[in-house]
N, C-alpha and C positions, 0 to 999 in steps of 0.2 A: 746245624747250629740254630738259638732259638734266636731271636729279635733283642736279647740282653748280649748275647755273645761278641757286640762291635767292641767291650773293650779291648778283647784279647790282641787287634790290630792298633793297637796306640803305642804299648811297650817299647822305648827302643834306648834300654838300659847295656853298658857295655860291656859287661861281663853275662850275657843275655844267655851262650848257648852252656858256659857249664851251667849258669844256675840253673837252665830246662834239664838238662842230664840227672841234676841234683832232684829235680820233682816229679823226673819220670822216674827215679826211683826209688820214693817216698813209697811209705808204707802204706798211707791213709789213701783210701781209694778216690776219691773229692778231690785229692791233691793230683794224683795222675792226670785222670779226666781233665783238669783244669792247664795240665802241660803239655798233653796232648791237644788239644785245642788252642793251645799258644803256638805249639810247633805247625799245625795247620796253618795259622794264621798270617806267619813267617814264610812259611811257603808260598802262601798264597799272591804274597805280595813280592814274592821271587826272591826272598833271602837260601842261601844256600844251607839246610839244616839236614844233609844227607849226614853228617859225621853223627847224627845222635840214633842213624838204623839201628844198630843193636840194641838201644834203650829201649827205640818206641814198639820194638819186635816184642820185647819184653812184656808190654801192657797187654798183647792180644791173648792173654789167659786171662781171661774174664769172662764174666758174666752176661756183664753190660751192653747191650746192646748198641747204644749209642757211643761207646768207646770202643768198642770190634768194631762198627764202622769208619769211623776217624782213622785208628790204626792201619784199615781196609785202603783206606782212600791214600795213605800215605805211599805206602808199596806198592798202590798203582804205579804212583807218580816218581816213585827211586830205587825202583827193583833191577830196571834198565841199566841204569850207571852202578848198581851194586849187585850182580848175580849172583855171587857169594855166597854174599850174607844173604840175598831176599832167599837161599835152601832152607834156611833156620826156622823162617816160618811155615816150613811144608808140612813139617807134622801140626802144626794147628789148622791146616785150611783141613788136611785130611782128616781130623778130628773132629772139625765144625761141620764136616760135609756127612758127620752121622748124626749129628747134634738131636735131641728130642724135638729143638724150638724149629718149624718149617722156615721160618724169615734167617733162622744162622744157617741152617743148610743150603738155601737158593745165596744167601749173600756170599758162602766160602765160594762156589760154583763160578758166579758171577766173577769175582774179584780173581782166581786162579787164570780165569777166561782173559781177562784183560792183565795180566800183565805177561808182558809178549818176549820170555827170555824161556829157552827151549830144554834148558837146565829142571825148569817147574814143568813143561807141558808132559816132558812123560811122566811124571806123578798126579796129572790131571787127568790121564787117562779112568780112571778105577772110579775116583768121586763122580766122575761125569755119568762112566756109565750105569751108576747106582740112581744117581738124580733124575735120568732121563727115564727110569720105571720108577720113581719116587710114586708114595702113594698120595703125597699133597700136590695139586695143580698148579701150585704157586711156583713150588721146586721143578718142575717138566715144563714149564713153561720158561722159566731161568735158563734151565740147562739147554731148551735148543738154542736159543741166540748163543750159548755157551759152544754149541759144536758151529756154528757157521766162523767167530772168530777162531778155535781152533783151525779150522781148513784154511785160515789165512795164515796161519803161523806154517803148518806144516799137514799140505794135504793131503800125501801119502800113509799118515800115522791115522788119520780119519778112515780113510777107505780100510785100510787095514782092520784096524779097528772092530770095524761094521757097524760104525756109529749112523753113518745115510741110511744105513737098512732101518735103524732105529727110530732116525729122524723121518721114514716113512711112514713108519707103524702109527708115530704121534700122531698123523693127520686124520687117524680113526679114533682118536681119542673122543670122551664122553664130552670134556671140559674145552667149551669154541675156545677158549683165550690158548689155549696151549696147540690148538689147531690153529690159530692165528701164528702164531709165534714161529711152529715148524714151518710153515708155508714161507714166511719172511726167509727163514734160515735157507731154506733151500733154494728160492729163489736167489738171495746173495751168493750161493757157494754154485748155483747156475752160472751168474756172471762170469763170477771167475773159473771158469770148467770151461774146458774147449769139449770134452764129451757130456753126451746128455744126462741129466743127473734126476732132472725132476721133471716128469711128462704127467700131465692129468689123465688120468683113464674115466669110463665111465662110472667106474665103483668112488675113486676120488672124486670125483667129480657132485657127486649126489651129498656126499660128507660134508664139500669146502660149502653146498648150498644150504646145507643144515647148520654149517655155522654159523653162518654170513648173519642170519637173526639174532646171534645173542651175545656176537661178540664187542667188544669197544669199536669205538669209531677207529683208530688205526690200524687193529684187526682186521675190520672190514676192508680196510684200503688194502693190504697184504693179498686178502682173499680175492677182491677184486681185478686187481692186476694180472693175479695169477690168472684167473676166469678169463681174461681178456688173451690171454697167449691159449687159451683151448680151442681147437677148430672142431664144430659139431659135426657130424655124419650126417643128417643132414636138417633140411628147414627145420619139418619137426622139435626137433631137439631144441636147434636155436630158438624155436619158440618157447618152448618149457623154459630155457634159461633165462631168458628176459624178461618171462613171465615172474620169475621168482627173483632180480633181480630191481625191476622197476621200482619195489618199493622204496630200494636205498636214493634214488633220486630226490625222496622228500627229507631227506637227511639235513640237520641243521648246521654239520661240518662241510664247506666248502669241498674237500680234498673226495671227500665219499663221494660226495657228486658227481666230480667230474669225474672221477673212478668209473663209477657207474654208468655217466654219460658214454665212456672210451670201451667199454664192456661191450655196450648196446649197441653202438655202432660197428664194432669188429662182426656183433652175429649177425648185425638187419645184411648184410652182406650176403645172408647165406638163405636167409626169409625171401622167399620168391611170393606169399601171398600181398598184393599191390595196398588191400585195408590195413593187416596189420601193422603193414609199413607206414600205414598213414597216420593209423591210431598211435603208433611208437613216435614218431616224430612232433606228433599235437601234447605227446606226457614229458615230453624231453623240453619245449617250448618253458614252461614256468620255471622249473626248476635255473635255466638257465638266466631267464630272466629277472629272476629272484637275487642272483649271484652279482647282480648290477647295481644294490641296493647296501654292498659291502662299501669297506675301506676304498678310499684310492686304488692301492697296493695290489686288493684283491680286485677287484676292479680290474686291475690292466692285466693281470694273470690269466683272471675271467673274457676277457675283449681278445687276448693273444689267444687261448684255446676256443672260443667261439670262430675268431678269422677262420680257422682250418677246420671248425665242423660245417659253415656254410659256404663255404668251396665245394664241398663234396655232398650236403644235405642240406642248401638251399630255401629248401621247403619247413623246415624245421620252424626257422625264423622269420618267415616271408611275413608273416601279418604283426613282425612286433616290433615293425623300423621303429617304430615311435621312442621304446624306452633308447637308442641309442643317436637319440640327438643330443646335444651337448649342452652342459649347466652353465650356468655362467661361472662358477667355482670349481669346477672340472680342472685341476691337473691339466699343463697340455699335453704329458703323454697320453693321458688317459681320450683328450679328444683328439689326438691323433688317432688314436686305432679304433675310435667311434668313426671317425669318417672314413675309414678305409672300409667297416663294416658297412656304411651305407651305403656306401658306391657298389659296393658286391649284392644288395638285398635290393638296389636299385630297379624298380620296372616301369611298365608303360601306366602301371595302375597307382603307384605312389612316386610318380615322378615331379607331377606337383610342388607335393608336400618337401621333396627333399631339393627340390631346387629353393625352395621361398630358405629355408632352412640355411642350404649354401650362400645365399644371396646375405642374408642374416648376418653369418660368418666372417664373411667378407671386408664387412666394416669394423668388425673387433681391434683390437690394440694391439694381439702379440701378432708381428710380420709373419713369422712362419708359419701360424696358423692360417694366418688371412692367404699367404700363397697357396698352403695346402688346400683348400677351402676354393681357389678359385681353380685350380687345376682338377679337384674332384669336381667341376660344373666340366670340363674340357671333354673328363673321363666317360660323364653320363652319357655324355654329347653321342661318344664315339664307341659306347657301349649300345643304347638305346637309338637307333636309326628315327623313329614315328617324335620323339625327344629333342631329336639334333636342334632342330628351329625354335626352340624354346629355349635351351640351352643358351643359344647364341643368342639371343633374345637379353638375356639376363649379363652374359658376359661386358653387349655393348651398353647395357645401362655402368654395368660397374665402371666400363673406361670414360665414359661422360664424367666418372667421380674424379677423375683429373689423380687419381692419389698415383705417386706411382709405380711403387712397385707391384699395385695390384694391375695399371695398365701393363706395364711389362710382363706380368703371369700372364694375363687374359692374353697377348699375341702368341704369345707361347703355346698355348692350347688353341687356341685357333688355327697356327699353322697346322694341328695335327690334326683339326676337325678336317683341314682341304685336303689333306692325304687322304682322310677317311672317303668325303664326300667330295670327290673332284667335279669343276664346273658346277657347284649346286649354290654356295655361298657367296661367290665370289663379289656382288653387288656392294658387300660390306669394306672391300679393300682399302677404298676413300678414306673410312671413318679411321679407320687403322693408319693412316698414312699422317693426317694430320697428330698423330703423337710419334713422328719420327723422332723430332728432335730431345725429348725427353728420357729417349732410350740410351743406357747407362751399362747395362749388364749382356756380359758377352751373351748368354744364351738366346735375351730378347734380340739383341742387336742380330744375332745370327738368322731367328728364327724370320724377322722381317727381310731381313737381305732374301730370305730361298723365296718368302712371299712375291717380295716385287721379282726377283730372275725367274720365277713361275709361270708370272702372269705378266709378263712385258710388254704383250702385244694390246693387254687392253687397259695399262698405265701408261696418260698419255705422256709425259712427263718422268717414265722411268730411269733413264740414262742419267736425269739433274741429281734423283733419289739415290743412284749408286753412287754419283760423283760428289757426295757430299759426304759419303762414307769414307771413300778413296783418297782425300786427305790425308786422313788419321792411319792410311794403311800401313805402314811398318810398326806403327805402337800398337797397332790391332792383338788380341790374344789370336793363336792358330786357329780357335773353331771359325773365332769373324772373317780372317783370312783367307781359309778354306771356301767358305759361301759367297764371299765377295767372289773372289776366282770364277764359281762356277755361275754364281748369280750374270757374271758381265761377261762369258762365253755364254751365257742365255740368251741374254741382250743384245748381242753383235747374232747369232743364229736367226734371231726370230729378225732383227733391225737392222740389218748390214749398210747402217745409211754412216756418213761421216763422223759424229758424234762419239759413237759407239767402236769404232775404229780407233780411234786415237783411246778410247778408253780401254780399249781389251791391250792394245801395245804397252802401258803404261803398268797395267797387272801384269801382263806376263813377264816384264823385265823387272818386276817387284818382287814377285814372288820365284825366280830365278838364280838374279841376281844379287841383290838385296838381302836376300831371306838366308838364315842358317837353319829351317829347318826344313829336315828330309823329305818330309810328309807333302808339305807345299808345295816344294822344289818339285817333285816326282808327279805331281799331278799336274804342275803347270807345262810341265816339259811335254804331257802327256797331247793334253789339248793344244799345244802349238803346235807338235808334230801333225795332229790328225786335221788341224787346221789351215796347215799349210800343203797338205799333203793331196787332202780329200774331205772336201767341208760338208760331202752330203754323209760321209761316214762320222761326219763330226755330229752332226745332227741324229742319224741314227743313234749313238750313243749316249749324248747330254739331253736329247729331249726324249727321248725311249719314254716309255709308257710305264708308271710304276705299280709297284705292290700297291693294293688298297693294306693300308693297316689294320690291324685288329685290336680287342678291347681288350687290355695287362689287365685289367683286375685280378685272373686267376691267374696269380702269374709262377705256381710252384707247377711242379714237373708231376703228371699221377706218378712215379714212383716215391718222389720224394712225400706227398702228402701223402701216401699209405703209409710212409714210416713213420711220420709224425702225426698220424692219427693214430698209430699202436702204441706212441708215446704220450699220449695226451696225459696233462695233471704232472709233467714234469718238466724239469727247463728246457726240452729239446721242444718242446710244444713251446714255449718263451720266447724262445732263441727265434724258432722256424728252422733249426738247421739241426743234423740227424745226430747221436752223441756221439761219434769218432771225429767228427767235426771239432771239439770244444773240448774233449776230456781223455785225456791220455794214459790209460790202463796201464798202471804198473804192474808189472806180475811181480809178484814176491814168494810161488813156486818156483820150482825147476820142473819143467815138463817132462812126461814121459815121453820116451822116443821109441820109436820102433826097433826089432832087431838089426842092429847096423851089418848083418852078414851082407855079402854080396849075393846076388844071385848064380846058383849054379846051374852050369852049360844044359842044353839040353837041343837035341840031335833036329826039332824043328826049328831052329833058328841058324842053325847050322857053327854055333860059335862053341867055345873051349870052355872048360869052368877056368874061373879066374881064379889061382891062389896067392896071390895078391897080399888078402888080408888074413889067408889061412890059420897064418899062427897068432896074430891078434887083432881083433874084431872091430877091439874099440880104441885104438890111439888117439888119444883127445892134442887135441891141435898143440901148439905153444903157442902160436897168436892169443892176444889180449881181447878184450870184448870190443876194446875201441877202434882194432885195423879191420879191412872193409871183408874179410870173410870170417865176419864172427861168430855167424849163426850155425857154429860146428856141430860134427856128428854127434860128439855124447854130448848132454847139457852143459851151459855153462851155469856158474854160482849168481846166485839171483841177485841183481844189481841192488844197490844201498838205497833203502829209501830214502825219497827225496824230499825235501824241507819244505813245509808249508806254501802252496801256490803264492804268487805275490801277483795281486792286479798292477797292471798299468794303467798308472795317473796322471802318464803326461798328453795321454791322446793319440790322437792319428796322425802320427808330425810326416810321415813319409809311405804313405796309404796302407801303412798295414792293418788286417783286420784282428781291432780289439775286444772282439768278442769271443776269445779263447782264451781261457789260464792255463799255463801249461805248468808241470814242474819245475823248481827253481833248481840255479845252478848244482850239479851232481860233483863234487869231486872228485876231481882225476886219484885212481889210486898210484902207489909209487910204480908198481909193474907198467902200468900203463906207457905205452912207449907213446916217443914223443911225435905230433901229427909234424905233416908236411905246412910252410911255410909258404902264408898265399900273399903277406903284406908284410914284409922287411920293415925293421923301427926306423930305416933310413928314409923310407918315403912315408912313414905315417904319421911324421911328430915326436916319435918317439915309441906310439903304441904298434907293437907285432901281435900278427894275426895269424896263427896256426889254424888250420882246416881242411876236413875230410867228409866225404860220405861213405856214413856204413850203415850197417843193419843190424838189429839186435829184435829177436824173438817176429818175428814178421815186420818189423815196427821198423824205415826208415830215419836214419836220426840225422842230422848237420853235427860233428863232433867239432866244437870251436874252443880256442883258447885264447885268452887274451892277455898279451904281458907288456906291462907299464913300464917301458922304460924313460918318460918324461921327468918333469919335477913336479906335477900336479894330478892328482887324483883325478880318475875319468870314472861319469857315471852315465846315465840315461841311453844306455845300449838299445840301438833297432836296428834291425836287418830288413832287408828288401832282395828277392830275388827275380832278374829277370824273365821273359818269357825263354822257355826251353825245349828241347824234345821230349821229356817226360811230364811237360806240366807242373815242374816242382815247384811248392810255395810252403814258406812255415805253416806248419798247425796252428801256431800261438805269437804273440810275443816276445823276442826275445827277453831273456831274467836272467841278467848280469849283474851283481851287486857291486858295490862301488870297488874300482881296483886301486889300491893306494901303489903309488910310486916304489917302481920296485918290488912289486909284487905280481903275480897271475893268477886269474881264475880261468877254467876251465867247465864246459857246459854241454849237455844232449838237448841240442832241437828238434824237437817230433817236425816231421814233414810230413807232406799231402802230394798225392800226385794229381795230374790230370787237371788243375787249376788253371795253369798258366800257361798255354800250350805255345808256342812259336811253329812258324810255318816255316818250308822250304826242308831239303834233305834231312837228315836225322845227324846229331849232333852231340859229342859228349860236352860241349861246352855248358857251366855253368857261370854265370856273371851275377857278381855278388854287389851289394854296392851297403856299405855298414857305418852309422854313424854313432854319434857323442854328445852329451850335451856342452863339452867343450872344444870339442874338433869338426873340421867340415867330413860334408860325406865322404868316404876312401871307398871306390873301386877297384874289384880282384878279378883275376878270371880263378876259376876253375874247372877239373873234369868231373863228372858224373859218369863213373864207372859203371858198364853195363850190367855187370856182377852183382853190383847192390841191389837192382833192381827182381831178381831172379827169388821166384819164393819157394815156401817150404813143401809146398805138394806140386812138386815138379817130377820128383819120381816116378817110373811109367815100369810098366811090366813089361817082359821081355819083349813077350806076343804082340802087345800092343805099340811099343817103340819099332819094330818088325815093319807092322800094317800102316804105321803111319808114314813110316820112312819111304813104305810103295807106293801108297797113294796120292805123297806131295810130287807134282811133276819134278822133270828134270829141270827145268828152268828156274826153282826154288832153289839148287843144290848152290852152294859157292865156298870154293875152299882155298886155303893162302898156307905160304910153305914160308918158316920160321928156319930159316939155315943156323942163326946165332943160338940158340934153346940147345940144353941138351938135359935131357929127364935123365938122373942120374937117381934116386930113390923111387920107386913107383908109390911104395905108404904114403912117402909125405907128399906125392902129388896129387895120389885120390884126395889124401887128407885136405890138404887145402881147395880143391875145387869142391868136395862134400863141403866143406864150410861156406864155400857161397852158391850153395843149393844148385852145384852139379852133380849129381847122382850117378855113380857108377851104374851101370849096368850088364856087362859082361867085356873078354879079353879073347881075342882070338890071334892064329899065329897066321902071317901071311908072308911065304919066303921065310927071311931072316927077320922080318918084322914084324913087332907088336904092332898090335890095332885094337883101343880101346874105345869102349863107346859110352857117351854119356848123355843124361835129359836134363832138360830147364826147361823153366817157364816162368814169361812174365806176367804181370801183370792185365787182363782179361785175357787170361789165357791162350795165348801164345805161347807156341811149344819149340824148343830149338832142339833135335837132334843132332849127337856131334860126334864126330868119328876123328880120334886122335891117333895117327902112324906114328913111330920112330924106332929107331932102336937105341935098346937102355944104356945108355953113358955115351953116346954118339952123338957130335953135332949134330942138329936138324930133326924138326918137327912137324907133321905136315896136318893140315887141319880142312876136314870139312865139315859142312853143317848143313841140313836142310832147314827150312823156318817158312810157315806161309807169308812171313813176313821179309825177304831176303835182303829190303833197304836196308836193314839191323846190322848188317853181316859186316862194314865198317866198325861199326862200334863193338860187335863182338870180337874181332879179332886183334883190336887194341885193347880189349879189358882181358881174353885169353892171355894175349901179349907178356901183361906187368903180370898176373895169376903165374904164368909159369917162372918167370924171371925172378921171381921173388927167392 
């Protein structure tokens, strides 16, 4: 629409939608155009004008290019809620997709592509495949983004097709933009491809670098990324490719740069000459630096992808601390992640410069900054050993500034320079001591209390210093609690004189007796036993000799900074965290599955063939997607897409971490049977809590429901899970939309494993604890079925289930006999154990009994061999399993348990 077109949104006459009916089907073509453009304009602003589809279907016999668009844009947006009727317009997309004009043919292509009712996609077949050998580039370029959304609609009709074979060819094409375009496509329909679809070879390879010079800036980015997943054969190569890559660094689009930057560094990986490596890191310097001279915005996009290039390339930016001291109109995100870059670029050659800098910082206005600011002088300290006494240097000027939450940071980092550097500093204790009393905040107050129990024997006056904390000991937070304790069993060890006596009896019956918490309790009980017991034993342990600490500046894991240096230029580079972390792949295929036959017998393993499933192969389960073996043998229908992510705006009210959007609430369908009941409406207020864990396509989910039966509307759902044997914690947030009284919603939480670990034996307990923005917290318990946990490449060959079963000792083996069970169908019982990724694997006959064998595997692969007896319709089931892992073998044979009961 042009810049005159705002009045079309003013109209809000009441007989509005016949009279548009009336002028979409006016003769005078002025008149159309003019009701089409009203009827956009009504949509736009979310009036509902779907009843005029068959009118405006009517206008797309034209000429006009600008009213075939309107028309075009409309049927994107109402072909969904009307499949019908959006058939009518099928003979004009396939009419326009031969059209003379190139801009009607790529626009039918496009618009057929988007709109996603499976009624038009097999008629988009034929236009597609005409467009994609189109002799205009403009149309070949349409049409690949055109097959990547079709593989989202339906990627079996694509493969079929051999529309990939064609979306390959494109990449030889003459025209970069359409070599831009294919590369995009196939990459996205990678994503979503569990097999491999697009690999670089060395013939593509030499194509994507002849494009890379002529295509647009977002082209290049496409081709880039691509370049960055190719592993060279060897240096050489990776030289050539840098070599013709380097240039896009001088790019005046942000995104090519860093593209390029994440390129360069995938190959210097594989560059073993020590110049080139040097000359590449001195051409990577400006460009990077240049990127500091953006927005704010890009700016802190730019300081997040730089953190993780000088973690692992150092040298890159060693001589350009300068540009990343801080403005005085700096954003403070933006100088946050300036000083975390400085402390990392930090050495003995500009330590100087970046202390005076720190010292600078210090005195500023915003408090978080000034803390941050004085804990990066802590960090140098305890990074930079030749530093250390400069550092502290600068710290005790800043406590002389009396201000104080900067004195309270500076103890802070001091006690961690004495870990660092034991016996070296300690002259300075005094100056520290006289700001006892101004300390306010648990961490100071903590951090002073380990100082003076540390060093007792050379504060002559330590006992007055504890006993002036020891007052305030019940209102204490636990951390001060905790150090106080062990501060004054420091004190009585090193000083056993009477002072110190009366002071250790008075903690220990405080933090005992007194105290409701566990933590305390268990360590007080600890040292009065060993104290009462064997005080040189007590000594051995509380004054033992510690770790020297080390410098967190690089504080990501080398795995994880290789994945987010493959990721650079996107948010998982933002984030710092890998994308399964933050974003939850819907599939909106059905996967292909393997042949579901069983294996048949064969004379080296000594078993029977199984006819079991002889006469039908594939009995798809009755279970729903939402009971916990749902990851059945044939596919199941690809769940509903899910409504717009919605952020959380209320915060961290109960530590969960909000930096994941996950999908919003999924509705229950009506089949969907109802979950098990973890929070009765009799103890919640009113609100019931139904919940489960299952499994859907690899993907562990929490299935919750929640039904109001109060008189007030509950909103601001958050979940919280305890620590457990699997580590489970949410992916995201929970996204519960407001539940009105007398009504339930229903929702899939993506889960993580291996987060949240709990110690001591293995346990299906889960402890949930969920609140409201108008109820207190409600905790539940629940189980964590071992079942759920068991994934989809658990299946093992015969031979191989065979060798492994010999080669785990006997003392792996453990088995438990089920008298109440009685397998009275074998289908439905493979069936359901295949549905939670037990794999049959063969049936042999022993006596009068069956003996069947099955494999699983959890998660870092752990493998359970299982050997099921019984006879069919017969009470009693006897169950053994090997596992290198045999602690499991509890929780396996309680999740066996409810599997066969069912």
């Amino acid at each position: 629409m042009s810049g005159h077109d705002s009045k079309y949104f003013s109209t809000t006459k009441k007989g509005e939608i016949p009279e548009l009916k009336e002028e979409l089907n006016s003769q005078y073509k002025d008149k159309r155009k003019d009701a089409v453009k009203k009827v956009i304009a009504a949509m736009t602003v979310g009036k509902d004008v779907s009843s005029l589809f068959t009118d405006v279907v009517n206008c797309m016999q034209t000429e006009n290019l600008e009213l075939k668009k309107l028309v075009y844009l409309y049927l994107i947006n109402y072909a969904k809620s009307q499949p019908d009727l959006a058939i009518l317009a099928v003979n004009t997309f396939v009419k326009d997709s031969q059209d003379p004009n190139p801009l009607i043919r790529a626009l039918a292509v496009r618009t057929m592509g988007c709109i996603r009712v499976d009624k038009i996609t097999e008629y988009l077949c034929d236009p597609l495949q005409r467009c994609l050998k189109d002799d205009d580039p403009y149309v070949r370029k349409t049409a690949a983004i055109c097959v990547a959304k079709l593989y989202d609609i339906n990627a079996e009709l694509v493969e079929d097709r051999g529309f990939l074979e064609s979306l390959k060819d494109l990449i030889s094409d003459n025209n970069p933009m359409v070599v831009a375009n294919a590369v995009a496509a196939l990459a996205e329909i990678q994503d979503n491809s569990n097999s491999p679809i697009f690999e670089i070879t060395s013939h593509t390879l030499s194509k994507l670098l002849t494009a890379l010079n002529e295509c647009t800036e977002w082209g290049q980015v496409f081709i880039l990324d691509a370049l960055s997943r190719y592993k060279a054969a060897d240096a050489r190569e990776a030289e050539n490719i840098v070599e013709r890559v380097t240039p896009r660094l001088q790019h005046a689009n942000c995104a090519v740069v860093l593209s390029a930057v994440k390129m360069i560094l995938q190959q210097m990986e594989l560059i073993t000459s020590t110049d080139v490596v040097r000359n590449l890191c001195k051409k990577m310097a400006p460009p990077l630096v240049t990127l500091l001279s953006a927005e704010p915005e890009i700016q802190y996009v730019a300081l997040r992808n730089i953190n993780l290039i000088v973690q692992r390339r150092p040298t890159i930016l060693a001589h350009e601390i300068k540009v990343f001291f801080c403005k005085y109109n700096d954003p403070i995100y933006v100088k946050m992640e300036k000083l975390e870059i400085m402390i990392k670029l930090a050495s003995d050659r500009n330590i100087d410069q970046v202390l005076l800098e720190f010292k600078e910082y210090a005195t500023e206005v915003d408090v978080d900054f000034v803390r941050k600011a004085v804990r990066a002088i802590g960090r140098c300290a305890i990074k930079l050993e030749r530093a250390a006494e400069r550092c502290i240097s600068v710290l005790l000027e800043l406590i002389k500034i009396k201000v104080n939450y900067v004195v309270q940071e500076a103890i802070i980092v001091i006690k961690d320079i004495f870990r660092r550097y034991p016996n070296t500093y300690e002259s300075i204790i005094a100056t520290l001591c006289e700001s006892l009393d101004t300390l306010d905040e648990p961490e100071a107050k903590a951090s002073m209390i380990w100082i003076i129990g540390e060093y007792a024997e050379r504060i002559d006056n330590a006992d007055e210093l504890l006993e002036s904390f020891l007052e305030s000991f019940p209102e204490e937070p636990a951390q001060v609690q905790l150090q106080l304790l062990t501060a004054t069993v420091k004190l009585f060890l090193k000083k056993p004189t009477e002072g110190p006596q009366q002071m250790i009896q008075v903690v220990l019956n405080n933090a005992t007796v007194e105290t409701d918490n566990p933590d305390l309790r268990d360590r007080a009980y600890i040292y009065w036993r060993l104290l009462s017991t064997d005080p040189e034993a007590a000594k051995d342990v509380v004054l033992a000799e510690k770790p020297v600490i080390t410098d967190d500046s690089n504080q990501l894991e080398p795995s994880l900074l290789d994945e987010l240096l493959a990721n650079i230029a996107t948010l998982s580079s933002v984030y710092h965290k890998p994308p399964e972390a933050f974003v939850t792949r819907v599939k909106t295929t059905a996967q292909k599955t393997e042949d579901d036959d069983y294996p048949e017998g064969g004379s080296e393993t000594g078993y029977s063939e199984s006819s079991a499933h002889a006469a039908d192969g594939g009995v798809s389960p009755t279970s729903s997607s939402n009971v916990p073996y749902s990851a059945a043998r044939q596919p199941a229908p690809a769940p509903p897409s899910p409504a717009a992510p919605v952020p959380d705006l209320l915060g961290d009210l109960i530590g969960l971490d909000n930096n994941a959007i996950v999908p919003v609430d999924q509705p229950a369908t009506p089949s969907s049977p109802p979950l098990p009941v973890v929070l009765p409406a009799s103890t919640g207020q009113g609100l019931q809590i139904s919940a489960q864990l299952t499994q859907q396509d690899g993907q562990i989910y929490y299935s919750l429901s929640f039904e109001n039966n109060s008189q007030i509307p509950l909103d601001g759902f958050m979940i919280q899970f305890n620590k457990n044997t699997f580590g489970l914690a949410a992916a995201g947030p929970l996204q519960v939309p407001q539940v009105q009284p007398g009504t339930s919603s229903r929702t899939l939480l993506p889960m993580v494993m291996f987060q949240n670990l709990s110690q001591g034996p293995p346990s299906s307990l889960l402890q949930v604890a969920v609140k409201n923005s108008q109820q207190p917290v409600w905790y539940f318990n629940d189980k964590a079925p071992l079942h759920v946990f068991f994934t989809e490449d658990g299946r093992m060959e015969r031979g191989n289930f065979l060798e492994t079963w010999r080669s785990l000792p006997d003392s792996n083996e453990v088995s438990k006999d089920f008298p109440d069970i009685v397998v009275n169908s074998v289908e439905a019982t493979l069936d359901r154990l295949a549905a939670s990724n037990m794999f049959f694997i063969a049936k042999r006959k022993h006596a009068n009994q069956d003996v069947f064998y099955f494999s699983a595997k959890l998660p870092r692969g752990i493998p359970f061999l299982i050997e099921l007896t019984t006879v069919i319709g017969t009470l009693g089931v006897k169950c053994a399993i090997k596992t290198p892992s045999p602690e499991l073998a509890p929780l396996f044979f309680e999740s066996l348990e409810t599997l066969l009961k069912v």
